[in-house]
TILUMMI-378470 format. One record per residue (C-alpha): residue in one letter; x, y, z. Coordinates in steps of 0.2 Angstrom, whole numbers, plus 5000, padded with zeros to 4 digits. Last residue first. Layout:
TILUMMI-378470
AXYZ ...
END
This chain:
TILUMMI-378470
X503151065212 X502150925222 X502750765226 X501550645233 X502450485240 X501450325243 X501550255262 X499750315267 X499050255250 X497950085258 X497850185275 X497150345268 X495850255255 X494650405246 X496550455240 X498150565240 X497050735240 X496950875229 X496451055233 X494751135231 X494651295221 X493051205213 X493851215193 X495451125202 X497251165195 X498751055195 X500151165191 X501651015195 X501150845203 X502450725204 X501550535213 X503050405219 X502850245223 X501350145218 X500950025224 X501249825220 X499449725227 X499749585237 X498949385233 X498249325249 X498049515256 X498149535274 X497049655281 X497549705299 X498549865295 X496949945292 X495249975285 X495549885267 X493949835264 X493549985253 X495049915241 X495550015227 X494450185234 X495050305219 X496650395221 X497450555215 X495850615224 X494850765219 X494250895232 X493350855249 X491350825240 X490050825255 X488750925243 X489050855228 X490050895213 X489751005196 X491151115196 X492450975195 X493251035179 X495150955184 X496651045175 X498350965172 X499751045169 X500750895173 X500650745180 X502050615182 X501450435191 X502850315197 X502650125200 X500950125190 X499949995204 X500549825201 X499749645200 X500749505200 X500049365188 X498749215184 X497449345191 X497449255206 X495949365218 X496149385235 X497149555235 X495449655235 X496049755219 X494849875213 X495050015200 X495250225197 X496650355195 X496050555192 X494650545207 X493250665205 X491550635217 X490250655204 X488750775197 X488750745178 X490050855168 X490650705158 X490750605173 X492550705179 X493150815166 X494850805166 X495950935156 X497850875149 X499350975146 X500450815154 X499850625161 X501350525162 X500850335169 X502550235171 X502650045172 X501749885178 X500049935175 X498849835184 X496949855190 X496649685195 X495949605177 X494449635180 X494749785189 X495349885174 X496450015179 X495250175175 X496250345168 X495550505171 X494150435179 X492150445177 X492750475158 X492750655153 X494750665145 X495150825135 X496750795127 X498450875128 X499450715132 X499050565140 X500550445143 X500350245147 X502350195148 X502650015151 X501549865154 X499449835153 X497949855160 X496849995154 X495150095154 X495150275145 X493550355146 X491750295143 X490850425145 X491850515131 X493750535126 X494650705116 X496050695108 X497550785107 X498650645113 X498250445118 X499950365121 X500050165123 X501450065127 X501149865133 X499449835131 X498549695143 X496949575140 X495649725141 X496549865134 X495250025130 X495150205125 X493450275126 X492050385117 X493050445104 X493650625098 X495450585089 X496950705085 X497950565088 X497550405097 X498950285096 X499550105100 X501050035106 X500949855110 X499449745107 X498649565117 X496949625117 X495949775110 X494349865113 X493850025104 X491950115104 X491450115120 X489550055119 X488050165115 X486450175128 X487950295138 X487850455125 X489250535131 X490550515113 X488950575106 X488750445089 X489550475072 X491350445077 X493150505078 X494450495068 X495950615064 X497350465068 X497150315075 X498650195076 X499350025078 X501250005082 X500949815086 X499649675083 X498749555093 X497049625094 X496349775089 X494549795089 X493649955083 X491849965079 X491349875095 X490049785106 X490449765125 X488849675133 X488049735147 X487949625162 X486649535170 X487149425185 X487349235184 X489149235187 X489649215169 X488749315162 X486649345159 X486349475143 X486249665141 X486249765126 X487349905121 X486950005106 X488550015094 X489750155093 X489950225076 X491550275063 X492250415053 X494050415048 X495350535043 X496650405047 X496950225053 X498750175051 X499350005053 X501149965056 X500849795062 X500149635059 X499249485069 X497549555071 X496649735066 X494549735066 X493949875059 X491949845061 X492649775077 X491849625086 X489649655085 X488649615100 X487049515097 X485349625097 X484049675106 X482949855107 X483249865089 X484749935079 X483949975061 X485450075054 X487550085058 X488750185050 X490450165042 X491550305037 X493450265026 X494450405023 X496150325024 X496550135030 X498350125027 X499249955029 X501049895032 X500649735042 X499549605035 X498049545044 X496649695043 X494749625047 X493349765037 X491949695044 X490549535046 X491149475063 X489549475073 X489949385091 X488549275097 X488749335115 X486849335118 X485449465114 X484449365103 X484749395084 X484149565072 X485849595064 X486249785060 X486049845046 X487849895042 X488150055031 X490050075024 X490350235016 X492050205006 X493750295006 X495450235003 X496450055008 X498250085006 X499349945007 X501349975011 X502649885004 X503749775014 X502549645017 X503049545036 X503149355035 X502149295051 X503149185061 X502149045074 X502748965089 X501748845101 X502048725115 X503448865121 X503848795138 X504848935151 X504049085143 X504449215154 X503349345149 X503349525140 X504249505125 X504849695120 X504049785109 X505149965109 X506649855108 X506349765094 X506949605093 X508349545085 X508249375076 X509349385061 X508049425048 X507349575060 X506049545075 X504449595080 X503549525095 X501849445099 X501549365117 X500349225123 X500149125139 X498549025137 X496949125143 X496249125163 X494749025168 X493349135169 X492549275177 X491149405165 X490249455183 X491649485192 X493649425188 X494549355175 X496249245174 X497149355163 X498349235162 X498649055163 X499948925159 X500248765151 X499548835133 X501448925132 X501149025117 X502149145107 X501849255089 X503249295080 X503249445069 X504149455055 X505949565047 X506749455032 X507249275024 X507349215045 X509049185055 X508649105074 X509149115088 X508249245096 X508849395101 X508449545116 X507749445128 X506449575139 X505549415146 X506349255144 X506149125130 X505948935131 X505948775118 X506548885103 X506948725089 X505148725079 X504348855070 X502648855063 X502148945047 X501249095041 X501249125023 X501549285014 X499849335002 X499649435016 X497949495022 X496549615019 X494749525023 X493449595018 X491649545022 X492349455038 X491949285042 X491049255061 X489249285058 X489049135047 X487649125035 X486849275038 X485149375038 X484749505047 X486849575045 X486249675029 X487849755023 X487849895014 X489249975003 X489250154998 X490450214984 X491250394987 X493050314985 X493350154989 X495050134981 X495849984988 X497749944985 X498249774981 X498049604995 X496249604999 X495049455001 X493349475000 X492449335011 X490949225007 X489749155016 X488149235010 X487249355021 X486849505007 X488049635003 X487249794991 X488449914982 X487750104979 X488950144965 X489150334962 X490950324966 X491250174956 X492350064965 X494350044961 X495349914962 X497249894960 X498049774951 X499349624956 X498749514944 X498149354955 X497649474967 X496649604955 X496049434948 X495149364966 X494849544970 X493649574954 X492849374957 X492449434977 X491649604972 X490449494958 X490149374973 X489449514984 X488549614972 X486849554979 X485649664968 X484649804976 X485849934980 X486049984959 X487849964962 X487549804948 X489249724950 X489449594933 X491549584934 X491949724927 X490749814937 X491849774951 X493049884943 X494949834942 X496249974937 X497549954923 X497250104912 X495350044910 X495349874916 X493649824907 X492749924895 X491949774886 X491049714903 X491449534910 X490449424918 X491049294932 X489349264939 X489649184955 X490749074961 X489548914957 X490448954939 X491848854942 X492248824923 X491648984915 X492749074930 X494248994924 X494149034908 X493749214912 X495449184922 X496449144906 X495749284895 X496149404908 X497949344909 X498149324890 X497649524890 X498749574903 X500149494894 X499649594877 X499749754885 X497749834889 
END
């Protein structure tokens, strides 16, 4: 060890002597060998037994402070007990072929991450934009380097949910990228008018890229009434320009009840993140009472992405069968712009609070399918897709996509080969509902060498329908709709083939798709 990496270590072992509440702060003689941090250096047992958790706090603590790397001992078996305390990342992580498990029975606080990899950039407010418009191409302003600006106007509502999980709506939000000199980037544009900003935050953007490396995570999974008490205790990513690379979590000791978990990788407020070569497990579903006094199933993820851009997942899949319906969808996300599955085999693709760009390719979805609201170009490209839907527009939130669905090279199996009535675009939209915005229908839809397995279908089946049934109450020219519902315009169809020989029809509801034009090549 150089002399200035020795006066440093001595310092903080100082430091840890005097707050030694922390945790044990105990040092082994073989400490930072060529540079690297161990959390045995710091009194980690990996024995499985022993709580290790404040020993792999005190290592990250210095590795930050030091700008080192860490590195786990591969035969390590490291146990995390329900303390509140959060690991904070900020150097590149070596996981390796350690395990990690955390016991989620019993917890101080559900809602702080284990880990926590973030920025040692500050966030601040910003002051002087009062109003931005949607698709603005500058802002004026001149910032030390590229961030991401976060916007809020708190005096008006979105996603104003509808059915069994209803509620009031969420503050007008948006998150863009821009350069030092207030240029933002074209491929995440702002998405609302913003006509009062009452909040505007910049996230400082790290140039260099993180990598976080292998790892067996087990969580034992928490043991609590089943009720929307959100678990938190992951891996949450909050600075941009990170890696995750051969990282596997499983789950043990789910019960017949349980409270939903919110993301085992749970990405937030960054972007340019990278998830490869990754195993991860879909969580039991359990049912509670929503919001209109029905039962509902609870959504419980391993992936969560919200707020963040250019996120994506490649060469993952999961431990569970992607058809197994007792396990939930594996991904939810909020807020986010152009995210990725590649070379992925998950149980579903999901945007509840919008996306704006997303692309799944060679991949293959489960029960759950792809579900989606959102803006821009949606495109589906040679992947095997066996939700009840090709692609379901998320009643909810009125099944809108404002922009250009491209489905190409692509094979549907309706119901994951259950018997079912096949349509490739599914949702509801009565046209009485304020979703705190104008619902639209993708105004042009492109498929292409697409193949439909409907071998297993009823009696009465007619074919596949471009179109599900959006509105069974829509009979005629008679309904009016209090808030209307944007079509679609145009449907391409080229060397669409049917596993039943049955050909394709515009939809389940004539007179709501009568006017919607079906080109076939």
């Amino acid at each position: 060890m150089n002399q200035l990496l020795l006066t440093l270590f001595l310092a903080f072992s100082i430091s840890s002597t005097l707050t030694s509440d922390r945790g044990e702060g105990q040092f082994q003689s073989n400490t930072f060998i060529d540079d690297v941090v161990h959390y045995s250096d710091f009194g980690a047992k990996g024995d499985g037994e022993t709580d290790d958790l404040r020993a792999i706090v005190k290592a990250h603590e210095f590795a930050n402070q030091n700008q080192l790397p860490v590195k786990a001992n591969d035969k390590a078996v490291y146990f995390i007990g329900g303390d509140d305390l959060t690991v904070e990342i900020q150097t590149n992580t070596d996981f390796g072929n350690a395990t990690f498990i955390i016991d989620d029975r019993n917890v101080q606080n559900r809602t702080v991450p284990v880990f926590l990899v973030r920025s040692s950039l500050e966030s601040y407010s910003l002051d002087g934009i009062k109003s931005v418009k949607r698709n603005q191409k500058k802002l004026d302003l001149e910032l030390p380097g590229p961030a991401l600006i976060t916007l809020t106007d708190a005096t008006t509502k979105r996603y104003i949910r509808f059915g069994p999980n209803q509620n009031n709506g969420a503050s007008q939000t948006d998150i863009i990228l821009v350069d030092k000199n207030g240029n933002v980037d074209k491929n995440a544009p702002i998405i609302w008018d913003f006509d009062q900003i009452t909040e505007m935050s910049v996230l400082p953007i790290d140039e260099k890229i993180l990598k976080i490396t292998g790892g067996h995570f087990i969580t034992i999974a928490n043991q609590e009434e089943s009720k929307y008490n959100y678990y938190s205790r992951n891996i949450s990513i909050q600075r941009s320009n990170v890696i995750v690379d051969g990282l596997e979590h499983r789950i043990q000791g789910e019960q017949d009840h349980g409270a939903p978990y919110g993301g085992f990788l749970n990405i937030s407020n960054c972007t340019n993140v990278s998830v490869q070569n990754t195993i991860l497990t879909g969580h039991k579903t359990y049912q509670t009472i929503g919001n209109a006094g029905t039962t509902v199933s609870m959504g419980s993820y391993d992936i969560l992405v919200n707020r963040a851009l250019n996120v994506s997942f490649i060469n993952c899949t999961q431990t569970n069968d992607i058809d197994d319906s007792t396990f939930w969808g594996i991904m939810g996300s909020n807020y986010s712009k152009n995210l990725l599955f590649d070379q992925c085999t998950f149980s579903r693709f999901d945007a509840h609070m919008g996306v704006a760009n997303a692309t799944i390719r060679n991949s293959t979805l489960g029960h759950m399918g792809i579900n989606a609201i959102g803006t821009g170009t949606f495109t589906v490209e040679n992947s095997e897709i066996r939700g009840r839907s090709l692609i379901n527009l998320r009643s909810d939130y009125g099944s809108t996509w404002e922009g250009k669905l491209i489905i190409r090279d692509c094979t549907f199996i309706p119901n994951a080969g259950k018997t079912y009535n096949a349509s490739l675009i599914n949702g509801y939209n009565s046209g009485q509902h304020d979703f705190g915005y104008t619902c639209y229908m993708p105004e042009e839809i492109l498929i292409e060498n697409l193949k439909i397995d409907d071998s297993n279908h009823p009696e009465d089946y007619q074919g596949p329908a471009i179109f599900g049934n959006f509105n069974s109450e829509r009979k005629d020219e008679s309904y009016e709709e209090k808030y209307p519902y944007v079509l679609t315009k145009e449907v391409h169809l080229k060397n669409v083939t049917t596993t039943s020989g049955k050909d394709i029809r515009r939809s389940n509801n004539e007179v709501m798709f009568k006017e919607v034009k079906v080109k076939k090549n």
